[in-house]
N, CA, C and O atoms as CSV, one atom per row, in Angstrom:
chain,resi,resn,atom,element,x,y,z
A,1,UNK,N,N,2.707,10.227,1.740
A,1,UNK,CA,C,2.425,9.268,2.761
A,1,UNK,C,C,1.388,9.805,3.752
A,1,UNK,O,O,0.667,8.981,4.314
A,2,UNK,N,N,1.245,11.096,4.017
A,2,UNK,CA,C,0.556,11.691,4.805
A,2,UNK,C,C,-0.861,11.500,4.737
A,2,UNK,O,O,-1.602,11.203,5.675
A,3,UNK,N,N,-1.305,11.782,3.020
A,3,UNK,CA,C,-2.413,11.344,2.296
A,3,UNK,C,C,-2.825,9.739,2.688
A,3,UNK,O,O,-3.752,9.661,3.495
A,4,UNK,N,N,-2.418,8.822,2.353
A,4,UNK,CA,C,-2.124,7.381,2.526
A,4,UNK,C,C,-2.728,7.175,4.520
A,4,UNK,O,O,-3.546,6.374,4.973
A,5,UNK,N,N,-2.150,7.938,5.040
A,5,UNK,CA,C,-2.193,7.993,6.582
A,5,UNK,C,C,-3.762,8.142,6.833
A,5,UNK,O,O,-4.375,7.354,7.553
A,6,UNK,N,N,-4.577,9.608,5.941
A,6,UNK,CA,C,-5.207,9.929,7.015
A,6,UNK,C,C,-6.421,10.068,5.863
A,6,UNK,O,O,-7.248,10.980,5.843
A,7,UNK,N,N,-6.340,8.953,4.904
A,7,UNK,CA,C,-7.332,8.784,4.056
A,7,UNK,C,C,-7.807,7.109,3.477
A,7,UNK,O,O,-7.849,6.169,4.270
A,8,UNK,N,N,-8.055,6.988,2.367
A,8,UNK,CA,C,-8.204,5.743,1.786
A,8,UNK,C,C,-7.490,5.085,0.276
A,8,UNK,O,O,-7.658,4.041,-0.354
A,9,UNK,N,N,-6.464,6.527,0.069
A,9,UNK,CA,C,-6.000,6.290,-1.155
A,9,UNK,C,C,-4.520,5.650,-0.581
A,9,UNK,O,O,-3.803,5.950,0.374
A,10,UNK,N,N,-4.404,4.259,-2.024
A,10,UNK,CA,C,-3.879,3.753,-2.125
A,10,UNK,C,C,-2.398,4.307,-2.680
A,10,UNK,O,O,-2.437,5.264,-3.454
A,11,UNK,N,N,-1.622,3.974,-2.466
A,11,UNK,CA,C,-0.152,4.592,-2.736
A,11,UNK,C,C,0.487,3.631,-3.658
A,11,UNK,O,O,0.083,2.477,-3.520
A,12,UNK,N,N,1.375,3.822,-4.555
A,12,UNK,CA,C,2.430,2.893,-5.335
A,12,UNK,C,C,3.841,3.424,-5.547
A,12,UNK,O,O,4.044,4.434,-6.221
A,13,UNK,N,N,4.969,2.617,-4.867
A,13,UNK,CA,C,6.068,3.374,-5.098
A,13,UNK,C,C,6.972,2.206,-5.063
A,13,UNK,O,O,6.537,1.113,-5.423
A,14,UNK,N,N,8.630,2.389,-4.516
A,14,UNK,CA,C,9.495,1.283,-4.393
A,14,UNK,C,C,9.101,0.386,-3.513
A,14,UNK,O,O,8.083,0.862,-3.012
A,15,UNK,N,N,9.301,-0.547,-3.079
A,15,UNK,CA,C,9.001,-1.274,-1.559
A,15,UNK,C,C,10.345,-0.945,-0.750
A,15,UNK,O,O,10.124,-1.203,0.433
A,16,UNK,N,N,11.605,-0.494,-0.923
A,16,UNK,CA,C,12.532,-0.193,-0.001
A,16,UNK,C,C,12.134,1.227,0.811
A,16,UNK,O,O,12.411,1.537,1.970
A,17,UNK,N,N,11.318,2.049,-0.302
A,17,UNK,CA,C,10.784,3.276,0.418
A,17,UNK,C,C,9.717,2.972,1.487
A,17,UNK,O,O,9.892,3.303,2.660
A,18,UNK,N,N,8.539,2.297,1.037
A,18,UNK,CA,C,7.510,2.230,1.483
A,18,UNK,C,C,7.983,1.363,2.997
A,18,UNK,O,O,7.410,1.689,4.037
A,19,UNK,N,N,8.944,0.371,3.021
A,19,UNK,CA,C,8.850,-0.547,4.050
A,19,UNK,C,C,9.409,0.173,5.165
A,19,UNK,O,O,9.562,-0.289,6.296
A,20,UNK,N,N,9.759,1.541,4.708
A,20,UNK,CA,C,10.162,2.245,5.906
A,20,UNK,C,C,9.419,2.804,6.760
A,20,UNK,O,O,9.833,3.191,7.852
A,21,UNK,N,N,7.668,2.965,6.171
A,21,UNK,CA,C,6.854,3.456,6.506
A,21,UNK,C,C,6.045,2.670,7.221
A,21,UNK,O,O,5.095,3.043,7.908
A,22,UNK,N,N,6.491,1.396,7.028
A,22,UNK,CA,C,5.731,0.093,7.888
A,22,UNK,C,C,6.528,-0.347,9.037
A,22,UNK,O,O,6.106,-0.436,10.190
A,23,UNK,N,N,7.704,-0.614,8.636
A,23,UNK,CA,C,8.741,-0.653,9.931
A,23,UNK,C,C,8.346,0.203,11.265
A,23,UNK,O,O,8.293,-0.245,12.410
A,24,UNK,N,N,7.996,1.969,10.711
A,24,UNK,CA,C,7.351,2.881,12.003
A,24,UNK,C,C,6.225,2.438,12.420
A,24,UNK,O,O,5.962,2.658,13.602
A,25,UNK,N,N,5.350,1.776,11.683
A,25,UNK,CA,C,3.990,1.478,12.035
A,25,UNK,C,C,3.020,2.448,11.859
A,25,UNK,O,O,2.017,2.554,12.565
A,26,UNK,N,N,3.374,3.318,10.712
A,26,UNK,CA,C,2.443,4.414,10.613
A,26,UNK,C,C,1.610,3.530,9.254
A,26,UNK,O,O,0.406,3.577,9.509
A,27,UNK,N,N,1.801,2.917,8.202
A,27,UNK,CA,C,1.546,2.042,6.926
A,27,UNK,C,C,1.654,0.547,6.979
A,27,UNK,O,O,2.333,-0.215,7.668
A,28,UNK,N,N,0.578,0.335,5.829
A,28,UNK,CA,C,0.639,-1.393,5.774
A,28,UNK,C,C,1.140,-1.718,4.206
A,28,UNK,O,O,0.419,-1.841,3.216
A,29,UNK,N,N,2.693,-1.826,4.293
A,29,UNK,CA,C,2.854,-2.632,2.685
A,29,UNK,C,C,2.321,-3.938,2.146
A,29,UNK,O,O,2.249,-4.988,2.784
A,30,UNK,N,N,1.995,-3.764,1.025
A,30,UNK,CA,C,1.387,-4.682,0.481
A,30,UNK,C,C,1.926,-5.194,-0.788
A,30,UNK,O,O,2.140,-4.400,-1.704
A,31,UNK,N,N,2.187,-6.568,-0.937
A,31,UNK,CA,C,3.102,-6.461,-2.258
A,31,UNK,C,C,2.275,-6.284,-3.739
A,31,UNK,O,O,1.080,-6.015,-3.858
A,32,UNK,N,N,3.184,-6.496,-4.743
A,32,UNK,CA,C,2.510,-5.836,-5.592
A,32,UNK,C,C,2.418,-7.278,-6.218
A,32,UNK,O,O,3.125,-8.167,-5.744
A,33,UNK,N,N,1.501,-7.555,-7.349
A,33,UNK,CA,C,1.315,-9.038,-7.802
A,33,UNK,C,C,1.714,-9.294,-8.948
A,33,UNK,O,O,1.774,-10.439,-9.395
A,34,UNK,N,N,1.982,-8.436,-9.466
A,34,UNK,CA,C,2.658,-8.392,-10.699
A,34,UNK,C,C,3.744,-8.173,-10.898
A,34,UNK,O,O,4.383,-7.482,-10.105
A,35,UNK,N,N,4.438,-8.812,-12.284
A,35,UNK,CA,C,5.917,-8.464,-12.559
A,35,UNK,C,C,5.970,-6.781,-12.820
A,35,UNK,O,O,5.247,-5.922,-13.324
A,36,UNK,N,N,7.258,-6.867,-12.167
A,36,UNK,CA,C,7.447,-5.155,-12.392
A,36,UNK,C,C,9.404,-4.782,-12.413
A,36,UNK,O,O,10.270,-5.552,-12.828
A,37,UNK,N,N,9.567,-3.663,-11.942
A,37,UNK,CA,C,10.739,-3.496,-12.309
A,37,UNK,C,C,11.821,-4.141,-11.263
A,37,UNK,O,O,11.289,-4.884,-10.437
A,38,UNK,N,N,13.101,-4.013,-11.153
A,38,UNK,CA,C,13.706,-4.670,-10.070
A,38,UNK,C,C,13.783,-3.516,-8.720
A,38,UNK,O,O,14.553,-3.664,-7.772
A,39,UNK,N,N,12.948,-2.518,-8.848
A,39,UNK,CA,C,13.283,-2.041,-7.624
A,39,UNK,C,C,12.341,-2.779,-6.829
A,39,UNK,O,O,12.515,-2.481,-5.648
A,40,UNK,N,N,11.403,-3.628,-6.979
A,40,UNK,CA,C,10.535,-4.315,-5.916
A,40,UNK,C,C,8.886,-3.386,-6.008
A,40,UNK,O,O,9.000,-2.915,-4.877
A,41,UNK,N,N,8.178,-3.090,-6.262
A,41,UNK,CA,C,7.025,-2.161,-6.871
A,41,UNK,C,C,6.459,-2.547,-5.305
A,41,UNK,O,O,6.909,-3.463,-4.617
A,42,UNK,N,N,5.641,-1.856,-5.017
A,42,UNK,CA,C,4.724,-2.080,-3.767
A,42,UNK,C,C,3.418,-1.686,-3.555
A,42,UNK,O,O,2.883,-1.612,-4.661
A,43,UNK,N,N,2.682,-1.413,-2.721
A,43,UNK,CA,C,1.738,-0.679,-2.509
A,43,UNK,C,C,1.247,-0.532,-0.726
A,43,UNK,O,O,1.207,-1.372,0.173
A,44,UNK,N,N,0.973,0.713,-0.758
A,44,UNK,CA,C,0.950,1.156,0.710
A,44,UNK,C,C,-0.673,1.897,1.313
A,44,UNK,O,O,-1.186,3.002,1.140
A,45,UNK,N,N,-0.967,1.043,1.835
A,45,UNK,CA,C,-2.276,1.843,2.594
A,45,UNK,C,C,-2.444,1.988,3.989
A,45,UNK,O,O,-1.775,1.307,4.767
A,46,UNK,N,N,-3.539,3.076,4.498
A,46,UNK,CA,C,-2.965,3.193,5.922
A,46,UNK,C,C,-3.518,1.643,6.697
A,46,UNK,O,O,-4.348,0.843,6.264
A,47,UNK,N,N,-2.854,1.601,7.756
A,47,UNK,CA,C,-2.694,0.634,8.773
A,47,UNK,C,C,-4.046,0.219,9.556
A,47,UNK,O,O,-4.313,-0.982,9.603
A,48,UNK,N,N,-4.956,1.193,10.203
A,48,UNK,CA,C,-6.208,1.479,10.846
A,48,UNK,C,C,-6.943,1.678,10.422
A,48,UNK,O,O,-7.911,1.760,11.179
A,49,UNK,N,N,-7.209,1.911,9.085
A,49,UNK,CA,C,-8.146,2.984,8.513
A,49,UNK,C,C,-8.971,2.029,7.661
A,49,UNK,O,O,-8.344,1.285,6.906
A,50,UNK,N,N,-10.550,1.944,7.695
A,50,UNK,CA,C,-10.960,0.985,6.594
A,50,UNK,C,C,-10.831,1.808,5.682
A,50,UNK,O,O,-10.490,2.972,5.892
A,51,UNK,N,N,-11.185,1.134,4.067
A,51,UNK,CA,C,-11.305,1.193,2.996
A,51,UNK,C,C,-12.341,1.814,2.693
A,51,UNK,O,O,-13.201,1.850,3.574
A,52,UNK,N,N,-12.651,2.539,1.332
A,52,UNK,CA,C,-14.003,2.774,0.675
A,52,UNK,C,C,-13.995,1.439,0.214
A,52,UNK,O,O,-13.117,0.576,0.221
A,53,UNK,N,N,-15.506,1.459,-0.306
A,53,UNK,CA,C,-15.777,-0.038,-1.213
A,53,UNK,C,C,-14.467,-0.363,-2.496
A,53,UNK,O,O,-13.795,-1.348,-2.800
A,54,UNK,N,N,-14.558,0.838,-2.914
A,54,UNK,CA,C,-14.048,0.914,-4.211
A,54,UNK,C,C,-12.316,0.369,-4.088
A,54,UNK,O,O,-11.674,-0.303,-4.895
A,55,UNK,N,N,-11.890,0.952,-2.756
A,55,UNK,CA,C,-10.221,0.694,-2.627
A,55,UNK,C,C,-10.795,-0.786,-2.131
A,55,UNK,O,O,-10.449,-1.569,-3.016
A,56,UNK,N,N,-11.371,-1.359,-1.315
A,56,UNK,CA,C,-11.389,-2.571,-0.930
A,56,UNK,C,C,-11.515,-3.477,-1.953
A,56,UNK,O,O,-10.701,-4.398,-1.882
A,57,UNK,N,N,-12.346,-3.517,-2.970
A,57,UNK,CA,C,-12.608,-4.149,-4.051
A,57,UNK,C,C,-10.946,-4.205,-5.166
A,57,UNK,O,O,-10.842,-5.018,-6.084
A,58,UNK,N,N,-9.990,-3.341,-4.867
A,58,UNK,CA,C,-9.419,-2.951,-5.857
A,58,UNK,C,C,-8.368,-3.710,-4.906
A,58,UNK,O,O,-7.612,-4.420,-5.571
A,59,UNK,N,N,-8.133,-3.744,-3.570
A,59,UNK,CA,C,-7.361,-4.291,-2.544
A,59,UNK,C,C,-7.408,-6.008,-2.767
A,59,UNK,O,O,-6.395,-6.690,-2.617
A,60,UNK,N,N,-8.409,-6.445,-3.054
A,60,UNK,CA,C,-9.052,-7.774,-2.973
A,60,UNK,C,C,-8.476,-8.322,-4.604
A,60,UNK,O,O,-8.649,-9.525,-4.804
A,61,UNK,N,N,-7.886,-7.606,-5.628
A,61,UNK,CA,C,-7.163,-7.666,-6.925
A,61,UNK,C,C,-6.302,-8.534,-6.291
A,61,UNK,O,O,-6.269,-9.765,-6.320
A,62,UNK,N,N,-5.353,-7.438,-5.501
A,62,UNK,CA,C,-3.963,-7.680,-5.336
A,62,UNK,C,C,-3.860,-9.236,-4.323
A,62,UNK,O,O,-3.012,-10.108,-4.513
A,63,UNK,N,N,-4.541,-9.265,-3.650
A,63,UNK,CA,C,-4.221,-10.267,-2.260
A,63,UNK,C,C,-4.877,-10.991,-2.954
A,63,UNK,O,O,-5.634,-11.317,-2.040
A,64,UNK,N,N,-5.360,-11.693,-4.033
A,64,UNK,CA,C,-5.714,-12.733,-4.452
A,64,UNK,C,C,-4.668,-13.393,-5.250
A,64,UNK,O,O,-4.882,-14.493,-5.759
């Protein structure tokens, strides 16, 4: 998560984990768009921080 915080890489893990990291306000969960397993799949990037092109473009997948 630390990575995720104080960079541009994108994270993938449970969403019960990750939403803990958004609840503090240190992360922004993002859901995941696809079917996946029943733990809830997610994805986490930091909160403040823009994107490279490349994560933005890859960001713009999911939220569509």
């Amino acid at each position: 998560m630390r990575l995720a915080e104080c960079s541009d890489t994108i994270v993938f893990g449970p969403q019960s984990l990750l939403a803990t990291y958004e609840r503090a306000g240190r992360l922004k969960v993002m859901s995941w768009p696809l079917e996946g397993p029943e733990s809830g799949p997610s994805l986490i990037r930091s909160k403040g921080r823009h994107l490279s092109p490349a994560a933005e473009r890859l960001m713009a997948l999911f939220e569509s």
